[in-house]
C-alpha positions as CSV (number, residue, x, y, z in Angstrom):
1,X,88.5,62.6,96.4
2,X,87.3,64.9,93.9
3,X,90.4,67.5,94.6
4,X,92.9,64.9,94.0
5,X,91.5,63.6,90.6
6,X,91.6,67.6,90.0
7,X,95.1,67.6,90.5
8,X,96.0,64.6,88.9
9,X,94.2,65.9,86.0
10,X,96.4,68.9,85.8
11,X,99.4,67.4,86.3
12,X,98.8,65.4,83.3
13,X,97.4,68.0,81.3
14,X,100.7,69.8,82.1
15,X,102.8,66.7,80.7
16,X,101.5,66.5,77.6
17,X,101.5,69.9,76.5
18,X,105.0,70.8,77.9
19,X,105.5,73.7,75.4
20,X,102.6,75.1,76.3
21,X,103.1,74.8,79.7
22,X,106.9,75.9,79.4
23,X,105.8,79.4,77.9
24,X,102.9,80.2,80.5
25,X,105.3,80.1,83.0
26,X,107.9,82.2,81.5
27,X,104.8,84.7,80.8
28,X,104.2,84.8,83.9
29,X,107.7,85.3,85.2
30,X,108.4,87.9,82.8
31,X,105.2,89.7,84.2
32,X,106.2,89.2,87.8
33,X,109.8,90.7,86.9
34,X,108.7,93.9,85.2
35,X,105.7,94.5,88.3
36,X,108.6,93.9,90.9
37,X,110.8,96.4,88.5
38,X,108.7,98.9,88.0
39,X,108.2,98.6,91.9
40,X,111.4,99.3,93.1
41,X,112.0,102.3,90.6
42,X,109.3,104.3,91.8
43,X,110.0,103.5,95.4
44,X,113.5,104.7,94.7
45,X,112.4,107.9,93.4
46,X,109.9,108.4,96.2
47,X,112.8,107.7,98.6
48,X,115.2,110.2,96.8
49,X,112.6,113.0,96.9
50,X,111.8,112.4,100.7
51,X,116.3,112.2,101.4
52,X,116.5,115.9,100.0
53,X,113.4,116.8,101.9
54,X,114.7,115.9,105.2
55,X,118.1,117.4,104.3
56,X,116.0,120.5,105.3
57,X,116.2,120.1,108.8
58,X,114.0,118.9,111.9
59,X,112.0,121.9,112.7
60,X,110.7,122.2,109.1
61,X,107.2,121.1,108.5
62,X,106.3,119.8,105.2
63,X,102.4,120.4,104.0
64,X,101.7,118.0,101.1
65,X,98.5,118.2,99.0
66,X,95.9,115.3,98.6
67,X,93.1,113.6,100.3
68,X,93.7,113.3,104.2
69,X,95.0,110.2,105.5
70,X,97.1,109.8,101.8
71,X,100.9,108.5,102.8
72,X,103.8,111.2,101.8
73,X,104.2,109.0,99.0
74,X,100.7,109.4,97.3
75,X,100.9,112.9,97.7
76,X,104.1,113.3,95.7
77,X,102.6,111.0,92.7
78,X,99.3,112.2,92.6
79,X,100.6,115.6,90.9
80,X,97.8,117.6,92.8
81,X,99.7,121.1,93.6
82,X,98.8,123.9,96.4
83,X,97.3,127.3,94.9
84,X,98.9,130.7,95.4
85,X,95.3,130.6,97.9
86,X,96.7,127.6,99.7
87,X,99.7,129.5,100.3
88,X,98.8,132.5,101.7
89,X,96.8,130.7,104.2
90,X,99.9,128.7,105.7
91,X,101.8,131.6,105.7
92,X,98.6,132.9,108.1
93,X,99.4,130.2,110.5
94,X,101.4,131.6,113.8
95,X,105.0,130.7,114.3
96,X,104.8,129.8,110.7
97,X,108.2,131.7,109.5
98,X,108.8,130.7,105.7
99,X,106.1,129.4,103.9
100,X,107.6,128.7,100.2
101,X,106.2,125.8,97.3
102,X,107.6,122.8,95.6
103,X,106.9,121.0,93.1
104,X,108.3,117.3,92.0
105,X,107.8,116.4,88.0
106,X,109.2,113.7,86.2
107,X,109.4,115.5,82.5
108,X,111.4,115.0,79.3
109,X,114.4,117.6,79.1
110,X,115.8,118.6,75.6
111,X,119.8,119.5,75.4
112,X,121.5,119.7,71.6
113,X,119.8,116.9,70.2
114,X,119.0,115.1,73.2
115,X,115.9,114.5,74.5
116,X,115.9,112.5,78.2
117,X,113.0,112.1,80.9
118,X,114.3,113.3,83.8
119,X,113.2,113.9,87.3
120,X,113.1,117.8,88.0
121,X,112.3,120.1,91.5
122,X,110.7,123.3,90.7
123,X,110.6,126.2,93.8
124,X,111.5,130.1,94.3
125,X,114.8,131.5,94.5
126,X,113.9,132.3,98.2
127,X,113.3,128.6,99.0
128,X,117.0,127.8,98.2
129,X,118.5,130.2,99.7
130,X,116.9,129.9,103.2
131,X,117.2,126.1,102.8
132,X,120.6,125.5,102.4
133,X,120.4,122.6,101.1
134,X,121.6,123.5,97.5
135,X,125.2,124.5,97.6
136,X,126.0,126.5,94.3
137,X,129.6,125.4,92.9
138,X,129.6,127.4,89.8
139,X,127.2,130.1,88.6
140,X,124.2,131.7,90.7
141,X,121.1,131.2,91.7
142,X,118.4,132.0,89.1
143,X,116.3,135.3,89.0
144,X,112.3,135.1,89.9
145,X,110.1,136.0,87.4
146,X,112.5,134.4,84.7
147,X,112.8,130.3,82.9
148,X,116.1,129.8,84.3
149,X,117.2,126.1,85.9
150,X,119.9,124.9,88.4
151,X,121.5,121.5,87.2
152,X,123.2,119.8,90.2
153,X,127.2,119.1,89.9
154,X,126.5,115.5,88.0
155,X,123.5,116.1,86.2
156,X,124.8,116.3,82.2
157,X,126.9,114.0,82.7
158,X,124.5,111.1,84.6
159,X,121.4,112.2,82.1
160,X,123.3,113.2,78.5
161,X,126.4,111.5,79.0
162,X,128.2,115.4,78.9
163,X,129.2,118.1,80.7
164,X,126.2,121.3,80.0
165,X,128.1,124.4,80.4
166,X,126.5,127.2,82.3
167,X,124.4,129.5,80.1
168,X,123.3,126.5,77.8
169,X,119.7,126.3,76.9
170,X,117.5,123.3,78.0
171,X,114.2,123.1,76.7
172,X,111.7,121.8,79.8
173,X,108.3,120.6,77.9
């Protein structure tokens, strides 16, 4: 008995202040929306990074860092990296052939005028080269020791709306 005069009370209380009522549930749509957005993009990010990774190959093992028992996924956004320490003790492991780093960041890149957050891959020459992954169409790969970057065939174009010509300067904050 009691639950029913509840809802009858509610349901009045809801008639007489329509407005009211009108914008709560477009505040709370709008918040559903942009929770369910914000979703999707970072699960479509995740899934990008984990696409190139298994471009690699099936007999490639893939050490993230993190807490054990933490999902691929967790390890990739929780920005924890190995050490040079880290490392050197995988390469230790036997039948352990390459052992080389990667690192995911999502950081702002500046070209001309232009600043854009982008989604970046940082790793040694040597990764790329044994990997295979990374075809190079016009240039060369980049020298160790030096800040030098790789931009994919698309990448000026999707991210500054141009074409970056090789030898350009990009700053990387």
């Amino acid at each position: 008995m009691k639950l029913f005069l509840l809802i009858k009370i509610a349901l009045r209380e809801i008639e007489v202040r329509k407005l009211r009522s009108l914008l709560t549930v477009i505040g709370i749509s709008i918040g559903v929306i942009f929770i369910v957005i914000i979703i999707s993009l970072s699960e479509g990010l995740i899934s990008s990074v984990l696409g190139v990774l298994m471009e690699l190959g099936k007999d490639v093992i893939f050490i993230l860092p993190g807490k054990a028992g933490s999902t691929p996924r967790a390890a990739l956004a929780s920005g924890i990296e190995f050490t040079e320490s880290d490392i050197e003790q995988i390469k230790k492991i036997p039948d352990v052939k390459y052992v080389f780093p990667i690192t995911y960041l999502a950081l702002p890149v500046k070209y001309l005028k232009d600043t854009e957050q982008t989604f970046l891959i940082s790793t040694t020459r040597f990764s790329l080269e044994i990997s295979g992954v990374f075809n190079i169409e016009k240039g060369r790969y980049f020298e160790d020791g030096k800040y030098e970057v790789i931009l994919g065939a698309r990448y000026g174009k999707t991210i500054f709306g141009k074409e970056i010509p090789i030898g350009s300067n990009l700053f990387i904050k």
